[in-house]
C-alpha positions as CSV (number, residue, x, y, z in Angstrom):
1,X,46.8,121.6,67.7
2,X,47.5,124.9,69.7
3,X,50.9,125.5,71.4
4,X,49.4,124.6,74.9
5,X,48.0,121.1,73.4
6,X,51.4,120.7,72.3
7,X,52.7,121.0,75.1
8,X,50.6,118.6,77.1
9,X,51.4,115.6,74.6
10,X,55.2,116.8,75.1
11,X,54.6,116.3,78.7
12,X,52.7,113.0,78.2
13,X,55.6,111.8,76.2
14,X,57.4,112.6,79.0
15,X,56.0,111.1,81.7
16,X,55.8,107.8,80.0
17,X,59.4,108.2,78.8
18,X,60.5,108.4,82.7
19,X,57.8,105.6,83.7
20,X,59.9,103.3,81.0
21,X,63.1,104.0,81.7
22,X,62.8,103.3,85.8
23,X,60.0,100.3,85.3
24,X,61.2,96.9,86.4
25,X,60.5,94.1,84.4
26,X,57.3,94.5,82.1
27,X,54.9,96.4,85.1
28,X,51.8,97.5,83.9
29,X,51.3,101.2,83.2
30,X,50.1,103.1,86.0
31,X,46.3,104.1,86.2
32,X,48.0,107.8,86.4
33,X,49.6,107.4,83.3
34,X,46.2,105.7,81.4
35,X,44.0,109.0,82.7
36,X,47.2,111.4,81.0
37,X,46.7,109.1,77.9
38,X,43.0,109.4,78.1
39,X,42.9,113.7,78.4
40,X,45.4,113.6,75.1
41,X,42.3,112.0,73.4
42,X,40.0,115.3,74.0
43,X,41.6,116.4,71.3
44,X,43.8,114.3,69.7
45,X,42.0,110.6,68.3
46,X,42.7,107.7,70.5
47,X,44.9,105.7,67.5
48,X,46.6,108.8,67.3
49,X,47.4,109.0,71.1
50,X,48.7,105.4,71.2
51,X,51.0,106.1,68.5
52,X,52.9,109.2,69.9
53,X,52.9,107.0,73.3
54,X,53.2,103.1,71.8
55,X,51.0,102.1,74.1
56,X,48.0,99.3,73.0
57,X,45.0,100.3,71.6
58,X,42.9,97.8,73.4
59,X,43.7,99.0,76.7
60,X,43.1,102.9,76.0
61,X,40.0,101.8,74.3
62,X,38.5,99.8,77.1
63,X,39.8,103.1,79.3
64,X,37.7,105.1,77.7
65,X,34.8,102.9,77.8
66,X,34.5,102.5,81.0
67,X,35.7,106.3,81.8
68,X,32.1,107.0,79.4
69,X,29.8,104.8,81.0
70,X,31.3,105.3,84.4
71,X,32.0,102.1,85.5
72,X,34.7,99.5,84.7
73,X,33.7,96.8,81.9
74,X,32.6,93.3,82.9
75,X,29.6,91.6,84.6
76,X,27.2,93.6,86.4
77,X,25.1,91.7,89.0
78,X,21.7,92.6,89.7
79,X,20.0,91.8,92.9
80,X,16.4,91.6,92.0
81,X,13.9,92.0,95.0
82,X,12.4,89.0,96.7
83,X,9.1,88.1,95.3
84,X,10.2,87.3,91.7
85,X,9.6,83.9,90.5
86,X,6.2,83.4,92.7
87,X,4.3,83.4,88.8
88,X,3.5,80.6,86.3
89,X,4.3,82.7,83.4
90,X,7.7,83.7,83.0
91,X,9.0,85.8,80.0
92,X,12.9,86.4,79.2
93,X,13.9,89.3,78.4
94,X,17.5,90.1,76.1
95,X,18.6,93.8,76.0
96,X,21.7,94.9,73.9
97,X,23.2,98.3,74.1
98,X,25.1,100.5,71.4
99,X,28.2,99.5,74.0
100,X,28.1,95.9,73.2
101,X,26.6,95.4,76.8
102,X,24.0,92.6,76.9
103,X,21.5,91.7,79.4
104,X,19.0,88.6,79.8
105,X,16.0,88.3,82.4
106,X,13.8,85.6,82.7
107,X,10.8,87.0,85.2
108,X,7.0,86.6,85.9
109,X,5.5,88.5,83.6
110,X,3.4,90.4,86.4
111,X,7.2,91.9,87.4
112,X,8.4,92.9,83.8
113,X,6.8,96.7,84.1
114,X,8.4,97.1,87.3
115,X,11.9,95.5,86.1
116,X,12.4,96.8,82.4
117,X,13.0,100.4,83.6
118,X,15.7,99.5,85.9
119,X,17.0,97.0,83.1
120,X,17.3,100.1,80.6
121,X,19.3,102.1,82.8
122,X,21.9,99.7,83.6
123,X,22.4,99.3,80.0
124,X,21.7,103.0,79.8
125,X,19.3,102.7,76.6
126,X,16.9,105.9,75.9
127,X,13.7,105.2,77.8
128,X,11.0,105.7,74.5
């Protein structure tokens, strides 16, 4: 670590020092205080960064997740366009990313060129 990456972790320490010692009760930590957390782990690893702030893994993990992918974890809802489902033969469809995201379509089969693309970037997957 250089002196100036020192000094950030010094401040981070800080920061969460002063947040701890004014907090009332057990608040959560402030989204300011994750995204300080979070720019320790350009260059220090995210166990690591937990340790010199005791702060859960879980948490900064799921932070950087969802900073990655750019959207917060959980269910994402697709509105499919009207017209689906007018078909007799309907094919499901389950799609798994390397980010433990998961998707399942049932769909005519006539709709499955024009809805797999869309599927694939939601889960962003390569496109072979």
């Amino acid at each position: 670590m250089d002196p100036s990456q020192q000094q950030q972790v010094f401040e981070v320490e800080q920061a969460f020092e002063l947040w701890r010692s004014t907090r009332r009760g057990r608040q959560r930590i402030p989204e300011e205080l994750w995204d300080k957390a979070i720019s320790l782990c350009s260059f220090i690893a995210p166990t690591k960064v937990c340790k010199i702030l005791t702060i859960n893994y879980p948490g900064l993990r799921r932070r950087l997740r969802s900073q990655a992918t750019g959207h917060e974890e959980g269910p994402v809802f697709l509105s499919l366009p009207d017209g689906l489902g007018k078909s007799t033969d309907h094919v499901r469809v389950e799609l798994s990313g390397s980010t433990s995201a998961k998707m399942s379509l049932e769909l005519p089969v006539n709709e499955l060129q024009r809805v797999f693309p869309l599927a694939l970037r939601i889960l962003q997957l390569p496109l072979k």
